[in-house]
C-alpha positions in Angstrom: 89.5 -3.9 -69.5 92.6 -6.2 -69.7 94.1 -7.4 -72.8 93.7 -11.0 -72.9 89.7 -10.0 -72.2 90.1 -7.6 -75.2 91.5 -10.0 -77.4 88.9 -12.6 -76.7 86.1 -10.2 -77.3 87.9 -9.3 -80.5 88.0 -13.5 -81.8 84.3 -14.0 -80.7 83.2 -10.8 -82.7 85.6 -12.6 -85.7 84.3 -15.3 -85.5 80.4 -15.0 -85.6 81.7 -12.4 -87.8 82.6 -15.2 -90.2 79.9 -17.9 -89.6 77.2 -15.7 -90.3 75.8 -17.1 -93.2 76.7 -20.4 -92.7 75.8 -20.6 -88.9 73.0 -23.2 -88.6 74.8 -25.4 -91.1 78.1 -25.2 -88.8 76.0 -26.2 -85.4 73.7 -29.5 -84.0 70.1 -28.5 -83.3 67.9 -30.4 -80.8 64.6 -30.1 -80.7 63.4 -31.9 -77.2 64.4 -29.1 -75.0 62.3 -27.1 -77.3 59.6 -29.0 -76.2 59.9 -29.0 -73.2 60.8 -25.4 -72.6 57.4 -24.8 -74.4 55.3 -27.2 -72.0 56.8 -26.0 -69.0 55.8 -22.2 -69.6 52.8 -22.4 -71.9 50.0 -20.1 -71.5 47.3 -18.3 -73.6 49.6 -15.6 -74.7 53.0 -14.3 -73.5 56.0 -12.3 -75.4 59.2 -13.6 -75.6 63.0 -12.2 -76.2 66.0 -14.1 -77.0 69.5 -12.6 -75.9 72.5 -13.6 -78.1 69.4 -14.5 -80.7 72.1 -15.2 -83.7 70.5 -16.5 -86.5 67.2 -17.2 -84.5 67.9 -20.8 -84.6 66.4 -21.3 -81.5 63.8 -18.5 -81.1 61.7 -19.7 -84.4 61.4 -23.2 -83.5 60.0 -21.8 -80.1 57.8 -19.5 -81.8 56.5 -22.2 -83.9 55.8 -24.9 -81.1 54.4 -22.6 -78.6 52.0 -22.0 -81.1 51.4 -25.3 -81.9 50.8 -26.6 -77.9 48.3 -23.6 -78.2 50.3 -20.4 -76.9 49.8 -17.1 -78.8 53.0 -15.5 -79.2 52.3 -12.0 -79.0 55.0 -10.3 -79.8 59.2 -11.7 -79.9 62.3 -9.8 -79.9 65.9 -11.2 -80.5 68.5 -8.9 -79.0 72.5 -10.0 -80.4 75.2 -7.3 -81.0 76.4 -9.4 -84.0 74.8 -7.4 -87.2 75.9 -10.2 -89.9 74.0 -12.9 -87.5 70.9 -10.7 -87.1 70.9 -10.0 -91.2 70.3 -13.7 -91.4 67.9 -13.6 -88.4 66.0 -11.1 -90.8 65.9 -12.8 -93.5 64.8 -16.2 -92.2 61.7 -14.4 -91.0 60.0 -12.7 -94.2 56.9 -13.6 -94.4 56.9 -15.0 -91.0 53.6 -14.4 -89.5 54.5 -14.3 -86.0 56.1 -10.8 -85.5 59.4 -10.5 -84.5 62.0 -7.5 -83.9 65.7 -7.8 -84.4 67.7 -5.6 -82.1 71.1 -4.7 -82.5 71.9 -3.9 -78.7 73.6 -5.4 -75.8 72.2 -7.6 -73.5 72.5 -5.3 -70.3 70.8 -2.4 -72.3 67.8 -3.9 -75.0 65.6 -0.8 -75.0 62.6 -2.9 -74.2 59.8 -1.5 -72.2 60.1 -2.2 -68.3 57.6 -5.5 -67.1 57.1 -6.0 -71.0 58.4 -9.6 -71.5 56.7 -12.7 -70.1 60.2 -15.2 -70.9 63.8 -14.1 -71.8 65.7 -16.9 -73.0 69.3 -17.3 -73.6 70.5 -20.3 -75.6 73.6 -21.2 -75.8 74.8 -17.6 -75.1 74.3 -17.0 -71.4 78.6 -17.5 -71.1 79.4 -14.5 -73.7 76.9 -12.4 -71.7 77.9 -10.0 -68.9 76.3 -11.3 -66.4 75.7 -8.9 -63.7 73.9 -6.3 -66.4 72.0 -8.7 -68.1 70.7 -10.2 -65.3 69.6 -6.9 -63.8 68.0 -6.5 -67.1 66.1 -9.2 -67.7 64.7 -8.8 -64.2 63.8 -5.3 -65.4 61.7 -6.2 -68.5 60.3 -9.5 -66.8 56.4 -9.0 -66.1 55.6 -10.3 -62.4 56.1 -14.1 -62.7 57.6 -14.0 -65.8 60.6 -16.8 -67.0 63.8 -16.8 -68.0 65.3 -20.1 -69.6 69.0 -20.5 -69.6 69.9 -23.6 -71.8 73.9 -24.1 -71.5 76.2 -26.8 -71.7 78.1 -26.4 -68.6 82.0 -26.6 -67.6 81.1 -30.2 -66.4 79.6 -31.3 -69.7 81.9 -29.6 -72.0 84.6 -31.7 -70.2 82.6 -35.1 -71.5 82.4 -33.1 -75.0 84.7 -34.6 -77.5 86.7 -31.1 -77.7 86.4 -31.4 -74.1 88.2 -34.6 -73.7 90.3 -34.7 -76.6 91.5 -31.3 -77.8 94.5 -29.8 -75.9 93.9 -27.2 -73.1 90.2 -26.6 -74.2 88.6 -26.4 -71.2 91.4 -23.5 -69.8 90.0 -21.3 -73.3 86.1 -22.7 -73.0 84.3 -19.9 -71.6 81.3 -21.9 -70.8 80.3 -21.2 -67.3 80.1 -23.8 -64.1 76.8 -25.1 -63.1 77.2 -23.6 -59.8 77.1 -20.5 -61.9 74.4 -21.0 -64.2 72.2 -23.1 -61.4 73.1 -19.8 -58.7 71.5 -16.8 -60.2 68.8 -17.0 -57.0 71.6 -15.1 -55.6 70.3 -11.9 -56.8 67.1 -10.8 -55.5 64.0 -11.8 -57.6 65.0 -15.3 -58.7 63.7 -18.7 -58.0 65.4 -21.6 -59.8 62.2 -24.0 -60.3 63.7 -26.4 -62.4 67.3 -28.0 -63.6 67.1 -30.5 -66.3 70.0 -32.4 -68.1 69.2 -33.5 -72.4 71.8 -35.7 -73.5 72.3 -36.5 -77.0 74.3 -39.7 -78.8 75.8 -38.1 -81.6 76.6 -39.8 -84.5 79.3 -38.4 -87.2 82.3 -39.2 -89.9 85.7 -38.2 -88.7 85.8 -35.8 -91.7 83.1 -34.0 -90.3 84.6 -33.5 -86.6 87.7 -32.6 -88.8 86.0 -29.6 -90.5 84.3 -28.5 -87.5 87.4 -28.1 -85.7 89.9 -27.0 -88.4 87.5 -24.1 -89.6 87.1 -23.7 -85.8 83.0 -23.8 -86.1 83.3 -23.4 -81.9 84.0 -20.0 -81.0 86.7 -21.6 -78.3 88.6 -22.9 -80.9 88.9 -19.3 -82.2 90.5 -18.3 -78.6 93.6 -20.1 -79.6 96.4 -18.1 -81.0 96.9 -19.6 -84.4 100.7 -21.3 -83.8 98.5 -23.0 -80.5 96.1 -24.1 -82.6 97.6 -25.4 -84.9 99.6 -27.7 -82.6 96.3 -28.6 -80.7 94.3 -29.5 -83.8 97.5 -31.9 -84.8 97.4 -33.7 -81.1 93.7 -33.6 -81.4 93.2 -35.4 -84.7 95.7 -38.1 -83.2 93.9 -38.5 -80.4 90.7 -38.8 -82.1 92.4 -41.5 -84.3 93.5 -43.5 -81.1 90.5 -43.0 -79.2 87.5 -43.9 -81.5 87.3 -47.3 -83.4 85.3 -46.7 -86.0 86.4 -43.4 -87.5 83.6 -43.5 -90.7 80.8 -43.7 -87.1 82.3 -41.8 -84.3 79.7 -41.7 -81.5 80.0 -39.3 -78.6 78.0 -37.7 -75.6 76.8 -34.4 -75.9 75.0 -33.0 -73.1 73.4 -29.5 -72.0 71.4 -28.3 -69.1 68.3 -26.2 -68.8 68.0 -23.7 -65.8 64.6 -22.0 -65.7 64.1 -19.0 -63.5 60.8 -17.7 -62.1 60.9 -13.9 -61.4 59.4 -13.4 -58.0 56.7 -10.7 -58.1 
């Protein structure tokens, strides 16, 4: 494995590392996919796991509106190699009556049981994943006609992102993956892509607060940089910020995401 890979493995462990406990505090949440994802798949029963689960921010929300459209969750497991994010996972989920198992393991390797899971999700994690393994595994642990939901902003969207458009050399560090990418993983055997679907999102927030997103570096991009970079990127950036936006107490930007959702062929 090559340095530079090294070294970016190293700042993404860092920095989940760090944001741990504050996590779900540092990052939007949007519920509509959510939704959707839950309407699209919904069934009598099915079991669910969630690679690069972190803090379960998305898994729970799923959990809870699956079961309110009328799906029995049988059984979820979260699958992260980050122990401080899955400590929190843990903890968010005693007393939780919908049982749930938080594995420390890879995403190429979860342990689970062969044709076991009826969806595998992913969000916001597909890009730190190997994707080769992982998608060998998930099609491993997929029952016959089971899902798996990739939801991913992609290179195209994190170029309309405010870090995207504004931040120096972002997009060379952003390790989010192209849509061709995300949208082409019929190219291994057992796929069918049935749907693609954009969410956009108006956001609304203070300058200070895209300040102290970006200079704790709540994105694990930002974390890539080595910290003399950074530091003149964050300068440029907050200049650019001040030139670009009018109203600096209201600054509105797009933020958009995709959501590829996979059929395993039986």
């Amino acid at each position: 494995m090559t340095e530079p890979r090294l070294r970016k493995q190293k700042n993404t462990k860092e920095h989940f590392d760090r944001l741990a406990k504050e996590y779900d505090n540092c990052r939007t949440f949007d519920i509509r996919p959510i939704y959707h994802l839950a309407r699209m798949v919904g069934q009598d029963e099915l079991r669910l796991c969630d690679l690069g689960c972190g803090t379960g921010r998305y898994l729970l929300p799923l959990m809870k509106i699956l079961d309110e459209l009328g799906t029995t969750v049988k059984r979820a497991t979260g699958v992260d190699i980050n122990p401080n994010m899955l400590e929190v996972a843990k903890m968010r989920t005693e007393g939780f009556e919908i049982p749930v198992d938080w594995v420390f393991a890879p995403s190429y390797e979860t342990g689970l049981k062969s044709n076991s899971v009826t969806m595998v999700t992913a969000f916001n994690s597909f890009h730190h994943l190997p994707i080769e393994g992982t998608v060998e595994e998930i099609k491993r642990v997929l029952e016959p006609n089971g899902y798996l939901a990739i939801y991913s902003r992609t290179k195209d969207q994190e170029a309309e992102h405010i870090w995207g458009k504004h931040f120096p050399d972002y997009l060379d560090y952003s390790q989010v993956l192209d849509r061709e990418v995300l949208g082409g993983l019929v190219k291994y055997e057992g796929y069918k892509l049935i749907e693609e679907k954009v969410f956009s999102f108006k956001r609304y927030v203070p300058f200070t607060r895209v300040y102290e997103q970006t200079k704790n570096k709540h994105y694990s991009t930002l974390a890539l940089y080595d910290l003399g970079d950074f530091e003149r990127a964050f300068d440029v950036f907050v200049e650019n910020v001040k030139r670009s936006y009018d109203d600096l107490e209201t600054i509105a930007y797009e933020s958009s995401y995709t959501l590829f959702l996979y059929k395993k062929e039986s």
